[in-house]
BAMITOR-516727 format. One record per residue (C-alpha): x, y, z. Coordinates in steps of 0.1 Angstrom, whole numbers, plus 2048, in hexadecimal, padded with zeros to 3 digits. Example, Ala and Ser with C-alpha at 12.3 -4.5 7.8 and 13.67 -1.06 7.14 Angstrom:
87B7D384E8897F5847
//
This chain:
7B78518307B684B80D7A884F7E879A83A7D17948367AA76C82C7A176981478674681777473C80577275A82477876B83279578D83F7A77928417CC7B584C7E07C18448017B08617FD7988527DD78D8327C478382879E76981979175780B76F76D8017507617F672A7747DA71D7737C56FC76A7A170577A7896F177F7616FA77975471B79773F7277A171F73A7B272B7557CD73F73B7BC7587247A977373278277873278E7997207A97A77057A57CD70C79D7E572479E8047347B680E7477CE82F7547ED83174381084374E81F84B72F83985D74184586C76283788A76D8188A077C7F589077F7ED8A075B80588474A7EB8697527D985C7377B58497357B382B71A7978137107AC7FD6FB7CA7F57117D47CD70F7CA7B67277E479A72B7E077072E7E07657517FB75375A7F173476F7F17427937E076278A7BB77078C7AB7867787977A378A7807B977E7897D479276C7E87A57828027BB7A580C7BE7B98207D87D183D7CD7F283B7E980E84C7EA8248347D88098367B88148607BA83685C7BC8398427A382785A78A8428777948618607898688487AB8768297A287E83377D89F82077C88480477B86680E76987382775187880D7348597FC73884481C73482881D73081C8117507FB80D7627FF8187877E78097A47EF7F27C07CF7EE7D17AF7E07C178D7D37CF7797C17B876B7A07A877978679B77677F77378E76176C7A974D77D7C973A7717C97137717D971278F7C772A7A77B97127C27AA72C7DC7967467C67787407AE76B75779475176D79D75D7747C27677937D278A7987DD7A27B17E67C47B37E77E87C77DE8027C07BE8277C67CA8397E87C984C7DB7A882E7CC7948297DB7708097DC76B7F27E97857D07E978E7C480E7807B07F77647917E776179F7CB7627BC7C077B7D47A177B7E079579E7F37787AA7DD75D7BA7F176B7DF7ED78D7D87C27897E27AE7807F578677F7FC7777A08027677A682473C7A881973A7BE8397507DC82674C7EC8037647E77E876D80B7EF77880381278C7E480B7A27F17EF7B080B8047BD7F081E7D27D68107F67E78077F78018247EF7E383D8047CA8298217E482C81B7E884F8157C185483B7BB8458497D085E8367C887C82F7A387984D79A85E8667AB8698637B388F84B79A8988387B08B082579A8CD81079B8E68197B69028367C68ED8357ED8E78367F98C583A81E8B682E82889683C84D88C8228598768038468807E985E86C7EC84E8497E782C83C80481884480682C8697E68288727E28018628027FD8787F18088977D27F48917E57D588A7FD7D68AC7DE7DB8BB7CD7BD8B17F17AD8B67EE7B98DD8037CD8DA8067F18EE8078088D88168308D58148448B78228688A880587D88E7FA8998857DE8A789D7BE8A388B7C987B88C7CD8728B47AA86E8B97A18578987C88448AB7BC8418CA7998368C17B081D8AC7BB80F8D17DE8248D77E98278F67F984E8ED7F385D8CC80887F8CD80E89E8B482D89A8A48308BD8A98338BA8CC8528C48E28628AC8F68528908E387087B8ED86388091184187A90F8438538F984984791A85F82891E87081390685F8048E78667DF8D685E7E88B28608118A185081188085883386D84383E85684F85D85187685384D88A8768538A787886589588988487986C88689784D8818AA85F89D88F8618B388283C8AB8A882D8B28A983F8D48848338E088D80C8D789A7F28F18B97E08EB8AA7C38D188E7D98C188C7DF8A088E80088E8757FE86987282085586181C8318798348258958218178AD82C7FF8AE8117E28928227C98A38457CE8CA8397CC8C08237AE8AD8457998C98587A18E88417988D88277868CF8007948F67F478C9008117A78E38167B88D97FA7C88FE7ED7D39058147E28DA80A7F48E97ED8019087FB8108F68198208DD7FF8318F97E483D90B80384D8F080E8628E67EC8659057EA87B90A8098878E680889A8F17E08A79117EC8B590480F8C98E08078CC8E07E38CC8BF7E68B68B87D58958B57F387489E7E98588927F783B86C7E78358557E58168327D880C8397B57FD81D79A7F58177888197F676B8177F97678387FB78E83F7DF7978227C77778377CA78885A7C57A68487A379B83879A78D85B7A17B187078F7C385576D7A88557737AB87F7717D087A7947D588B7A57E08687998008547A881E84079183783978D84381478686A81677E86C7F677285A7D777B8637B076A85378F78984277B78786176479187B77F7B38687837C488777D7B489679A7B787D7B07DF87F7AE7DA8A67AD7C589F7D27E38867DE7FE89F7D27F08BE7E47E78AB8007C28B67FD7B789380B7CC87F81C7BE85D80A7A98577EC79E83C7D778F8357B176F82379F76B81A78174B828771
//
């Protein structure tokens, strides 16, 4: 579950909440370059910390669209995991000099202007969609600016609540699944950690893939799993949980990414399956040792165990993130309209309780949240 930022028009909401309803200063209207607006309000990181570092603006710059970008005014916005830990100092070796930043990956909203070359959106529709990992400017603002691939039409059957807790979680676990494994019909796949966004998008995607399906949670998830179509949805807690995934699986997809759950994952694949976990090492190596050590020292730790799992397991090792996908975010779009792709938003924040939407994410108070503007 999530939360989300209101916009309000203002509100916040997190895969747990959402935000809503932002004032801007309207200035020229543009040709398919300048925005429809110069300034706005957005959340600014200033610097890495706690949730009480996070600062609300009303005058924050709005950039020119480049050519194959759209302008959105934004309507709701999930709060993940990778928003929090961004805040807290991950990925500094990166962001650090370019402070400050506006965090947000997720947005639901309408669309306000669009760059010469957009061919597939039109202003005044509703879209969804997901920035990268590594984009600068978020979409914790009013107004958001997102690559003509990086949306796609909102659903009308689903609020813009619902859809902007969806599209990095199930882009994240669309990489892995359909990018990198390329799960099919009648293939069994495990995801280790199937209660939050990216598990549980996982399931719901192999499932609509045909795929049978096994997952480890916590216990107040198996029900909302199996209901998800699982085959087995277990308590991670449980003994012998070896034992009881019966059988071999094609694909493991670890969400969780500790040295118990990658050991159990390796020995559950077949010779030929392939072994994702979300927690690589690059961002963490790179903070501590810097990108001109980091990411060399990443590379070597993840060619070694590439390797090492070929030669004694005869499985393939990956380290898997959320990258921009059109053809992942379109059958995403279509499993959400069918009803087949959801991830519920527990809980809802106006853009001016930012702070206590991260505090919510960080003490694990609810699972998922999102933002409005307001």
């Amino acid at each position: 579950m999530r939360s989300l930022l209101r916009f309000n028009q203002h509100k916040i909401s997190t895969t747990a909440g959402y935000i809503e309803g932002l004032r801007y200063s309207s200035n020229r209207l543009g040709f398919g370059i300048r925005s429809i607006v110069t300034t706005c309000r957005a959340v600014l990181l200033p610097r890495f910390g706690g949730p009480d570092v996070l600062e609300v603006r009303d005058d924050v710059r709005v950039p020119d669209l480049k050519p194959n970008e759209v302008l959105v005014r934004v309507r709701a916005v999930s709060v993940n995991p990778l928003d929090t830990r961004m805040r807290a100092g991950y990925g500094r070796s990166l962001f650090e000099s370019l402070l400050p930043l506006i965090l947000g990956r997720d947005v639901s909203g309408e669309i306000a202007a669009i760059g010469q070359s957009v061919q597939t959106l039109n202003v005044g529709q509703e879209v969804f969609g997901a920035l990268h990992p590594t984009a600068m400017r978020g979409t914790y603002t009013d107004y958001a600016i997102l690559a003509e691939d990086q949306l796609t039409p909102k659903p009308s059957t689903i609020s813009h609540v619902d859809a902007s807790a969806i599209p990095f979680a199930a882009l994240t676990a669309w990489r892995a699944l359909k990018s990198t494994a390329r799960i099919s019909k009648g293939q069994r796949v495990l995801v280790v950690g199937g209660g939050g966004a990216v598990g549980y998008s996982a399931v719901q995607l192999a499932v609509a893939a045909g795929c049978v399906v096994s997952a480890t949670c916590e216990s107040e998830s198996i029900d909302r799993l199996l209901a998800a179509g699982a085959e087995q949805a277990l308590d991670y807690t449980s003994e012998d949980l070896e034992v009881r995934l019966k059988g071999k699986y094609n694909a493991v997809l670890d969400t969780i990414g500790i040295q118990q759950t990658e050991q159990l994952g390796i020995n559950l694949l077949k010779r030929g399956g392939h072994y994702m976990t979300l927690q690589g090492e690059s961002a963490s190596l790179s903070d501590r040792y810097g990108l001109v050590i980091g990411l060399p020292t990443a590379t070597s730790i993840l060619m070694k165990k590439q390797i090492q799992y070929r030669l004694s397991h005869g499985i393939e090792y990956w380290w898997t993130y959320m990258r921009t996908d059109a053809e992942g975010l379109d059958e995403i779009r279509r499993l959400t309209e069918a009803g087949r792709l959801k991830v519920p938003v527990q809980k809802t924040f106006p853009i001016t309780q930012v702070q206590e939407a991260h505090q919510a994410k960080d003490t694990r108070i609810i699972p998922a949240a999102s933002m409005r503007g307001g």
